[in-house]
Structure formats: structure tokens, C-alpha cells
MIVEX-697256 format. One record per residue (C-alpha): x, y, z negated. Coordinates in steps of 0.1 Angstrom, whole numbers, plus 5000, padded with zeros to 4 digits. Layout:
<atoms>
XYZ ...
</atoms>
This chain:
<atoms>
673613836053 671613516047 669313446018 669413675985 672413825974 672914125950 675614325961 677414495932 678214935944 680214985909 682614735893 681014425875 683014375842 683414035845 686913895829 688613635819 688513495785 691213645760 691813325753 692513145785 693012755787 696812715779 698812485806 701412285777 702411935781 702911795749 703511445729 703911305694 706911095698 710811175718 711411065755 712310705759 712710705790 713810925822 709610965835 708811085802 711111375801 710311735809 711411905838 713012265832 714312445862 714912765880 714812705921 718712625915 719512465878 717512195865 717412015830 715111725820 714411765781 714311425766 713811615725 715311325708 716011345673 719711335665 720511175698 719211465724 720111415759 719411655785 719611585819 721311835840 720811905880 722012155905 720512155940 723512125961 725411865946 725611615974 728211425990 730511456022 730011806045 727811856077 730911726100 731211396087 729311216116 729011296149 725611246168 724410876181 725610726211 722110736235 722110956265 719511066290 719810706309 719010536281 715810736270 715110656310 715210256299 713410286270 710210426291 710410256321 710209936288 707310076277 705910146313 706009746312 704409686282 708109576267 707309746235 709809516214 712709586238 711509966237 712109936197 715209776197 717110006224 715810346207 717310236174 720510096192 721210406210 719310716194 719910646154 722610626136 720910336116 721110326076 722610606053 723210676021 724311016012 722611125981 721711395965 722811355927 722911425891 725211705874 725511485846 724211495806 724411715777 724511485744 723711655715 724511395688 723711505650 722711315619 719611325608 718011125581 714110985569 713011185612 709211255606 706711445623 707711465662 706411705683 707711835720 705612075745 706512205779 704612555783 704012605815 703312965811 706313035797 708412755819 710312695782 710412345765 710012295726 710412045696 710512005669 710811775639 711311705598 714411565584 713811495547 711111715551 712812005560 712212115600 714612085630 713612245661 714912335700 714012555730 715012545757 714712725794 716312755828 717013145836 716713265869 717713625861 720513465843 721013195860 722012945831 720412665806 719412835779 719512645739 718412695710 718512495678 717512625643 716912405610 716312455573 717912175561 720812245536 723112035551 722712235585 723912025621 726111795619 727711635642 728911675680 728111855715 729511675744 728911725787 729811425807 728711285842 728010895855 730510725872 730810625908 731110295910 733710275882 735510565888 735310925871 733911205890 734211505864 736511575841 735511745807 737711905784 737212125752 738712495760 738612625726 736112555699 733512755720 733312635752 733112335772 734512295805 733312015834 734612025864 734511775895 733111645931 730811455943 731311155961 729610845973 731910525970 728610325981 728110536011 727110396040 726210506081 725210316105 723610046080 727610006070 729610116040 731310386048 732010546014 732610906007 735211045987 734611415994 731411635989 730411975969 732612075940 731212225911 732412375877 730212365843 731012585815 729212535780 729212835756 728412715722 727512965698 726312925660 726413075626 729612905610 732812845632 733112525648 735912285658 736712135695 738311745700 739111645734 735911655754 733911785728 732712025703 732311975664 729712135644 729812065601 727012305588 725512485612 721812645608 721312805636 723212665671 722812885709 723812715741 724512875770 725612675805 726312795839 727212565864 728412735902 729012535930 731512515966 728112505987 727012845975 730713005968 734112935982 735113075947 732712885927 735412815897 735713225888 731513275897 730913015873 733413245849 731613545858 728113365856 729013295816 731013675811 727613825819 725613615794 728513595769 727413825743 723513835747 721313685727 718913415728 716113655725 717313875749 717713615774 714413465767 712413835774 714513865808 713513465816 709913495805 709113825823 710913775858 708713365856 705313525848 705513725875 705413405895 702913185873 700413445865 699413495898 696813245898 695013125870 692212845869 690012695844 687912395847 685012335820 684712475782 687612695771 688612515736 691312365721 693712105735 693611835706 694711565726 698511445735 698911455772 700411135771 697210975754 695111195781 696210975813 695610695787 691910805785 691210855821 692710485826 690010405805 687710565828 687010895810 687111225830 689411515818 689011835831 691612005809 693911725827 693111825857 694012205854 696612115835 698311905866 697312185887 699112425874 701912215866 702212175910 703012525909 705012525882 707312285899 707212495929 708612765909 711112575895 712712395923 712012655948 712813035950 714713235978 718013135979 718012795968 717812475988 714212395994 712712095971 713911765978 711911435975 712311495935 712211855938 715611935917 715311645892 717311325896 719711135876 720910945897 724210895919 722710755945 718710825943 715810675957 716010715996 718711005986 716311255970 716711406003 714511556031 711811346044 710311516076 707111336082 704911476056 706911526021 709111796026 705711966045 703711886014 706212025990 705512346004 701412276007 700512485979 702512815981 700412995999 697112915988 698413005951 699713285957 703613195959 704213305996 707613415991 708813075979 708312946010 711613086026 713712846009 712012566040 712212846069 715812906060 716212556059 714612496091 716412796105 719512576105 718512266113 717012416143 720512506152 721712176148 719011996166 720212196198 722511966205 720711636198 718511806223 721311856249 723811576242 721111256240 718211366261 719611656289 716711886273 716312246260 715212366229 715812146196 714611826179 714611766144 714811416128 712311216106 714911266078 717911506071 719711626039 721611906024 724211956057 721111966084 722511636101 719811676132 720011216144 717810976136 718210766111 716410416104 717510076110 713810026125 712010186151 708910236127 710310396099 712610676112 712010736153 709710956152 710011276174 706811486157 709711696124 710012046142 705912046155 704811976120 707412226102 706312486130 703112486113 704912606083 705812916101 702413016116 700512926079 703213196061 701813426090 698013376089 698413436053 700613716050 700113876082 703913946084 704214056121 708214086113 708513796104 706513646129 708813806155 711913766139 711513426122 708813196135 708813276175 712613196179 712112886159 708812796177 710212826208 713312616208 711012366193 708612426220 711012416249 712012036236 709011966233 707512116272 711011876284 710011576261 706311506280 706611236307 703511156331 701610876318 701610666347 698210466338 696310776339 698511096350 698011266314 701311426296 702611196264 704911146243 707310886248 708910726229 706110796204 705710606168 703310676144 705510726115 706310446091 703310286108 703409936137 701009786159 700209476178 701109466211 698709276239 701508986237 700608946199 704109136190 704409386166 705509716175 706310066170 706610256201 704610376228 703410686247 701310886230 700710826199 697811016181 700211206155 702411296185 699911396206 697811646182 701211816166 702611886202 699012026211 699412186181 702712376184 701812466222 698612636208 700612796182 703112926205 700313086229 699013226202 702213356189 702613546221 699113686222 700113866191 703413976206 702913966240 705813946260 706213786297 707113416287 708213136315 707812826287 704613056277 703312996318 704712616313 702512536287 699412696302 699912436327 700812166302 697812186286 694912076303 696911746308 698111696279 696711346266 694111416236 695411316201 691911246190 690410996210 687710726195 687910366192 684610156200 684110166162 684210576160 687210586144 690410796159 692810586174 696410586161 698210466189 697510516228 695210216230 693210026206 695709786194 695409546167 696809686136 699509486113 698609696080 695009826085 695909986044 698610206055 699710466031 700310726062 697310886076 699211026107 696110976128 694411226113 696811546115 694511696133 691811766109 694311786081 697112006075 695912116108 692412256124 691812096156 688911886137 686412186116 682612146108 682412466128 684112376163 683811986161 681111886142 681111536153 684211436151 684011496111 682411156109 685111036126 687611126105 685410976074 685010616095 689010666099 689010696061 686710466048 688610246066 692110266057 690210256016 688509966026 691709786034 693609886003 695010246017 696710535990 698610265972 700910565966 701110855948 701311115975 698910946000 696610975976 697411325970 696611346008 693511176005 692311475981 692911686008 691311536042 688111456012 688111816002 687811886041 685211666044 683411886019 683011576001 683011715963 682511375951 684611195969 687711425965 687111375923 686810995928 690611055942 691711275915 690811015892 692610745909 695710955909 695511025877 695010685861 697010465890 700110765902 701010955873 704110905845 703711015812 705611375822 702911435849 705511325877 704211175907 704510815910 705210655939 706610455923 709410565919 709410895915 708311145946 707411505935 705311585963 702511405951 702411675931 702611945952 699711755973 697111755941 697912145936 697012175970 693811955975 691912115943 692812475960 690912325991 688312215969 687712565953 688512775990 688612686025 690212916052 691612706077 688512736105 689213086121 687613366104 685913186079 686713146042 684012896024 684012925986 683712605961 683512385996 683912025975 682612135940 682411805926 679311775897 682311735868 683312065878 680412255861 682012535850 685212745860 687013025866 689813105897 692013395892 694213515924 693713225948 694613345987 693013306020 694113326052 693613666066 695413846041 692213796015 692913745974 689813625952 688413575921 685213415909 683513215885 680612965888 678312785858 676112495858 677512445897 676412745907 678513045920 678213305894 679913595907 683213655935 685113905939 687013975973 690214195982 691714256013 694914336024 694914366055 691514496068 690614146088 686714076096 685613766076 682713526072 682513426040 680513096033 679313125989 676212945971 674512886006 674813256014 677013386047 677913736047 679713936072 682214136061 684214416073 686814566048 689914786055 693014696039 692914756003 689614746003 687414455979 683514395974 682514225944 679314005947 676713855922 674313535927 
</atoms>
């Protein structure tokens, strides 16, 4: 143990206030618009609460309402030859041609196959002389309220998504005399003209919507190619008040009503071939409870997820100050800490929401979208937002909402055995730059740039092996993440080609995703062997694998390949004459020196091949990389900059990472807190959640856990409930004026740590269930 440290023999009664800082979203004025919103959701059912008086319109989603079914296409038309051509083009220096024949023959071009909306519930009452607005999400409580005066007298709604339940949850109570007044009514959009639900009035209780969806604007291929079949659903509405109501048509009447509970279940053909009598049997179940009942069973079964972390940045007081009007003030160049805990939590409250086992995993917007066909499709991007998504679950404490990606990964793995097989004559499985709800496994971009890009299944791999260093689930290391590993490394071990300008192993074709260069005949490009990215996530996934089988040791031909691989494999981090890492195999010109990807630097970040305590030197690489890409306009988005938190963080750059929190804040945030891309993209979210948990822990370097690595000087005071560390380690701590107070450390699974606190390292050695408390 280094430098002075009392170590605590008897429990140090150190809590957290009574009075904790309370995560609520909340505004003076209704949604106008979709951003402004608030998102409700349960991993499956999700609702954006708009709390406008007399004209209320929430926004409903389910998670696997897409279009068309997983045999719709068939695979692209390239074969082993033509992967031949397009290497012996790049052997040439024909890096054009190269482009043009791997989009031609591996990709199936431009699609649009969306994920979309369920459709609206309209709550249309009259309300006179509307005063005194007021709407909150609680985050703790994952329920949505608001409230208002009608001739003075209040109106008010909650409102919730039930996972125990597994329905929207409504409830609207007013004093006024004349009571509601007015009508309930489910619909969804159009596509392109033509109905695709049908809503009818079943008695004066219920509302029934049923439909499919479909995509008449489809297209494959970068063709229409519309789609007139997809998932079928059925929506029931239960309405239930204090006075009897009347139905007409497609909707319900209410004349009088005081107090008004809404119950909806929607069930779907993706989950149930009988979806029409689970949706039945979703409502019979909920029929006759009541709102408050259904509130207790919401509220416990959610805390048990939110409350396993808490955080609190600066003094614990009140929260006087609109959320809406606190981006407003950072704009202006203020700092907020209460802001700033407020989005962090609200990452993991989206987690919670659009993630939980069973569901789909979250999409580019999570589970919120109102659209029919979405930005990009709401689907699943591959080279780094469907990863980030799932960024913070660990860390916070939310391991087992991870599985929702793993079982998604599972099957895609499946599918990508034949993309594997058919187009390249290789083992194992690839995985695309982008997929959606049916696991297509092709390519698909109408440029080489954007979507040919071989790294998806490395990069999710990681996935695995981080659930495992956490956890230290050997069972589901054997069972779960070798077999995918290894079908992703046996592509991978076929994939390598000798490089023949230096006899290393590379990727090839290899982009840098999203990302283009200059080729020595002034022609910008996309592919090329061995590209950085490429390079450090197949090194990556090799070491993962070998380590994999150290754990569970087994006799392994592809485990004896890769042995041999490996010292030949070409180095993904390999300097320029400036000392910055090179993206692409040489040190081309590049066409956007501000580009929003950061691929270059995987390596260092969500990976470990770049640590202060193996590779000291090449951390000021990485920050010349950086300082670059800023200096040239770089993080333009939402997310990248949400990245950029992270690799600062790394850095152990306390400064720094703020300077990015602020710029997210003020440039990349919607009045809702959603991630601005713009448009919309909720893994910005999910990124800030998880760059300030690297700024208050750090676990990634092996056997190490640094505490408050990146403390920025706003940060003065704070508290950390629950976070997790690799290793199986839970802690709590507190620090003041800057300074580490006190920590507290639990182990679960008995692992030797160094931890790195207030300039101290200590050695420790606890058995599992075991925890030392410390005080500086």
C-alpha cells in the first residue's frame, strides 16, 4: 500500500442522504412537438407522452412491428471469384474498381424496411380558460405526470408502461364539475394512402385495433420493391371510469366523467402465432385490477432495476429549474451538474425501458419512433450504435439486460453462416454493417464506404467477453460466448490474405466504416487491406478467443491456427510521421480529416490494446489522433460525441471529458433529453451514461480498477452508489472538495485487485463476498 491510508476494521457509517437528488424531467408548457415528448416503455411497449391539454396524444410503439419476414430476400449475387478480383484490384492499387465490384457483387444495395410506429392514442376533451401546465417524467419511478387547471379547477394524468403487466397504464382524475368530456380514439398512419389498422368500438369499454405492417415504399437493391406483408399485431383498449360511457364507430364517448383508467395491451405474430387471443388474455389478467394495484406491481419489479446505482454530482437541493430552460442555460455557457446526473441516469433509464430479457434489443431509437418508415429504419447499425446501446449495462449495474443483444447475435450468427459459405467458400459466420428485426446477414449500402465493412461480429464478440469479465459467468462463457466466438473467429482465421508488399496477414477488402481516403492516383476511396479498425478488432477477437480457451481449456485446431496467425498479423496501431494512428494501411490523404467515426482508435476505446499501464506511449498517440479529428471539425454528432467522452475519460483527461459533456449538452440534446443526431439516435445516450461511469471507475487494464480516473474540477462533490467493475467488484464512495472521501469495495467473486484511489494503490485480496471499506 502506497502513501497513507486508514483502513477502516468495523463498518464506517457513511450513507446516503435521505434525501437523494431526484432524477424528474420536467416542463411548464405541453409537448409541441415529437423531441419534446417523454418516453415511457417497458423493454417491449413504448408510449411517448406529449400531456396536452384537451388534445393529448400519446404515441404508441411495440418492438417488433416491422415489415416483410426473414425470407423475403435471398443473399447477394458475389462468389469466392469475385472476392479473388476484388484483391488482386487492390493488389494493383485499383482501389476505385475494388469499390465498385464489392458493392456490385457482395451488397444488396439500398433498403428500406423499417421499423415503425403502433400508432396514436388521442384523448380529445374540452377544456376551457387551460392554466398552470406542468408535466414530469420520474425516472425513479419510470411513470409520467401532468397536470393542469381548467377554470381553476385541476386536471391531471399518469401514466406508465408495466412490465409485470405488460400494458400502458392511464390515469386521468379532475375536480371540475363538468367532469371529461369528450372522446378516446386509437388509430395508426397510413402507408402511402392506404389503411394499415383497422379500429372499431367493441362495446362502450373497449377499443379494438387490429392490422399489419407493411412498406408500400419499400425498396432492395436501391429499387422499390414495396412490401405488403410484415408482423401483425392486435391492440385492445380497456376504458374504465366512474359513470358509463358510450362507444361510436372507432371510438369511445365520455359525458361526465371524474375519474377515467386506461388499460392497453398490444401482442404481436413475431412473439405469438396466437397473438389475437394473448392480446385477450394480456387484457383478462389486468381486467379488474386497479390502477393502484398495477402501479405497486410496476413500481417495485422497475426499482429493482433503477436503484441499483445511484449518483449525485454537487449540493443535494432542490430542482427549481425546468429541464427544458436547463439545456437553455448551458447554451448560454453555464455548467449544470444536476443536468448532468440527470442525463445519466436517464441512459439507464432508457436501457431499462427498451431493453429487458425477452425483448428485441434497442434499435437506433431504442423502442421510440413514429414513424412508418424511420430514419435509416430505426434498425440495427453494426459499427458502433447497436454496440453503444449496450455500453452502459454493465458498468451500472444492469448485466442482465444485456441478453436481449446476445440473443440477438445468437441468431444472426446463424444466419451469417451462410453469407460465410455461399459468397466467400469460408467457415464460420460474418455479420453485416447493418441488419434488422429478421437477422438478414448481406451487406447493404449503395457505396463501398458506408456499409462494406467486415469488422460487426469482432466488435459484438466483445460484448460477450465484457458480460464475462464482469460477471464471471463461466456457463455462460461456455455455453454462450465460445460458440459465438468461434464461428466468428473461424471467418475471420479464413478472411486474412497475405499482404503481398510485406507478408503480414490483413484484411481485405477492409473499409474504415463510413470513412474514404485518397488514393496515390488522387481518387477517393474506401477499400484496402488492412485497415486500422479491421486490423485491431480481428487481433482483438483472436486474443479473446485464446483467452476464452485458457479458461476452458479444451484441444482447439482454430485455437493452434490463431497461435500462428498472430505474430503476422498486420498491427492495427501503427503511427503516421505526425504520431498519430493511421486509419488506413498507408498514410493516405484523407477526404474528411472531421470525421464523426473514430474507428481508428478501437483499440484504446471500447477495447484495451492501448492502457497507460501496458502502452504508455501510445496514449499520446491516441490524443494527437484526437486533437486532430477536433481540430478539423470532428463530433458534429450526437453520438460521436458521446464517444469522445469516452476515449477523454480514457485519457484520464478530467477536463477534457467535461469540455465534451458540455458540448453535448448544449449542441446534441432535444428538449426530452434524446440524443440528437440530428435526427434522433438514442445511443448518444447510452454513450454519455457510459463515459461519466469511465470517468468515476476504470477497469478495463487487467487487474486494475482506478477510482475518479477523469474527475473534472466541476465535479467537486459526489456520491456513487452500486457502480461495477470488472472482476466481479461492486462499489460505493463519496469524494469532497475533489478529494476521495471514503470507498467502499465488495467482491463477488474473490478476484486479486489493484485498486488505484486519491494517489494511493493498494493490493487487495478479498474472497467472494468479502468487502473492505477505506477512509482518506
Amino acid at each position: 500500500m502506497k502513501n497513507a491510508i486508514i483502513l477502516l476494521g468495523v463498518f464506517i457509517a457513511v450513507f446516503f442522504d435521505s434525501q437523494a437528488q431526484q432524477s424528474k424531467l420536467w416542463y411548464q408548457q405541453a409537448a409541441e412537438i415529437w423531441e419534446e415528448a417523454l418516453p415511457l416503455g417497458n423493454g417491449r411497449l413504448g408510449a411517448m407522452v406529449f400531456g396536452i391539454p384537451g388534445n393529448e396524444r400519446i404515441q404508441l410503439n411495440e418492438d417488433s412491428l416491422w415489415p416483410g419476414g426473414p425470407k423475403d430476400w435471398g443473399l447477394a449475387e458475389g462468389r469466392p471469384e469475385d472476392l479473388a478480383q476484388i484483391r488482386a484490384f487492390l493488389i494493383a492499387g485499383e482501389h476505385q474498381k475494388a469499390d465498385s465490384l464489392l458493392v456490385l457483387k457482395f451488397s444488396r444495395k439500398g433498403i428500406t424496411r423499417s421499423h415503425q410506429t403502433l400508432g396514436d392514442l388521442f384523448l380529445d376533451f374540452e377544456w376551457k380558460e387551460v392554466s398552470d401546465i406542468y408535466r414530469e417524467l420520474d425516472l425513479e419511478r419510470a411513470v409520467a405526470f401532468s397536470r393542469f387547471e381548467s377554470e381553476g379547477y385541476e386536471v391531471s394524468q399518469e401514466v406508465f408502461s408495466s412490465s409485470p403487466d405488460q400494458a400502458l397504464i392511464i390515469r386521468l382524475i379532475t375536480n371540475h364539475p363538468k367532469g371529461f368530456r369528450g372522446k378516446i380514439r386509437l388509430n395508426r398512419p397510413e402507408d402511402e394512402g392506404v389503411p394499415t389498422a383497422e379500429t372499431k368500438a367493441i362495446h362502450n369499454q373497449l377499443l379494438e385495433m387490429n392490422g399489419e405492417v407493411t412498406q408500400r415504399g419499400g425498396q432492395i437493391d436501391s429499387k422499390p420493391a414495396p412490401i405488403y406483408h410484415g408482423v401483425r399485431f392486435r391492440s385492445i383498449l380497456q376504458v374504465d371510469a366512474d359513470i358509463p360511457l358510450e362507444s361510436e364507430e372507432e371510438k369511445l364517448l365520455v359525458n361526465g366523467a371524474s375519474e377515467i383508467t386506461l388499460k392497453l395491451v398490444t401482442a404481436t405474430s413475431y412473439y405469438h402465432q396466437n397473438h389475437e387471443q394473448v392480446a385477450q388474455s394480456q387484457l383478462d389478467r389486468i381486467a379488474f385490477k386497479s390502477f393502484g394495484e398495477l402501479l405497486f406491481a410496476h413500481e417495485k419489479e422497475y426499482k429493482a432495476w433503477f436503484d441499483r446505482m445511484d449518483l449525485q454530482l454537487g449540493e443535494n437541493k432542490q430542482d427549481e429549474i425546468p429541464t427544458d430552460r436547463r439545456i437553455q442555460l448551458v447554451k448560454e455557457g453555464k455548467t449544470d451538474l444536476w443536468l448532468e446526473k440527470l442525463l445519466f441516469d436517464y441512459g439507464r433509464y432508457l436501457l431499462i425501458s427498451s431493453s429487458r430479457p425477452g425483448t428485441n434489443p434497442a434499435n437506433l431509437q431504442g423502442l421510440w419512433n413514429q414513424h412508418i418508415a424511420a430514419p435509416w429504419n430505426a434498425d440495427y447499425h453494426l459499427n458502433i450504435n447497436l454496440q453503444m446501446n449496450y455500453w452502459p449495462a454493465e458498468v451500472t449495474g444492469l448485466s442482465e439486460l444485456h441478453m436481449p443483444l446476445f440473443d440477438f447475435t445468437d441468431e444472426l450468427i446463424e444466419n451469417g453462416k451462410e453469407v460465410a459459405r455461399v459468397n466467400f467458400g469460408m467457415q464460420g459466420s460474418v455479420l453485416p454493417h447493418t441488419t434488422d428485426l429478421w437477422k438478414i446477414p448481406f451487406l447493404q449500402a449503395a457505396t463501398a464506404y458506408w456499409g462494406s465493412w467486415m469488422g460487426s461480429g469482432a466488435w459484438l464478440a466483445r460484448h460477450y467477453w465484457e458480460h464475462y469479465l464482469f460477471t464471471g459467468d463461466e456457463v455462460f462463457l461456455r455455453e454462450r460466448a465460445l460458440p459465438a466466438i468461434e464461428q466468428l473467429c473461424l471467418f475471420y482465421a479464413d478472411w486474412l490474405m497475405k499482404d503481398p508488399r510485406d507478408g503480414s496477414w490483413v484484411s481485405a477488402p477492409s473499409t474504415s466504416p463510413e470513412n474514404q481516403f485518397i488514393n496515390p492516383k488522387g481518387i477517393k476511396s474506401a477499400s484496402t487491406m488492412g485497415a486500422a479498425m479491421d486490423q485491431q478488432l480481428i487481433e482483438d477477437i483472436f486474443t479473446i478467443y485464446l483467452k476464452i480457451k485458457d479458461v476452458n481449456p479444451t484441444k482447439s485446431e482454430l485455437g493452434n491456427r490463431i497461435e500462428k496467425l498472430m505474430p503476422s498479423l498486420r498491427s492495427g496501431v501503427i503511427l503516421g510521421k505526425d504520431g498519430r494512428i493511421l486509419e488506413w494501411d498507408r498514410e493516405y490523404e484523407e477526404s474528411e480529416k472531421g470525421h464523426r467515426h473514430l474507428s481508428h482508435l478501437y483499440a484504446f476505446h471500447p477495447a484495451n490494446q492501448i492502457t497507460p499501464s501496458q502502452t504508455p506511449p501510445l496514449m499520446e498517440a491516441v490524443k494527437k489522433t484526437l486533437d486532430f479529428r477536433l481540430a478539423n471539425g470532428g463530433a458534429g454528432t450526437g453520438w460521436s460525441r458521446a464517444w469522445l467522452i469516452n476515449f477523454s475519460a480514457r485519457l484520464l483527461d478530467g477536463e477534457a471529458t467535461h469540455d465534451h459533456i458540455q458540448k453535448l449538452i448544449s449542441q446534441s440534446l432535444y428538449p426530452n433529453l434524446f440524443d440528437a443526431h440530428p435526427p434522433f439516435q438514442i445511443d448518444g445516450n447510452f454513450g454519455f451514461t457510459a463515459g461519466v461511469a469511465e470517468m468515476l471507475i476504470q477497469s478495463h487494464e487487467e487487474g486494475i480498477i482506478r477510482v475518479l480516473p477523469a474527475l473534472p474540477k466541476a465535479w467537486k462533490t459526489g456520491k456513487v452508489h452500486g457502480i461495477k467493475a470488472r472482476g466481479g467488484f461492486t462499489l460505493d464512495f463519496e469524494w469532497k472538495d475533489g478529494k476521495l472521501s471514503w470507498l467502499k469495495i465488495h467482491s463477488s467473486l474473490g478476484k486479486p485487485v489493484t485498486v488505484f484511489a486519491e494517489g494511493s494503490e493498494m493490493e487487495l485480496n478479498l474472497k467472494a463476498g468479502e468487502k473492505m471499506e477505506f477512509e482518506f
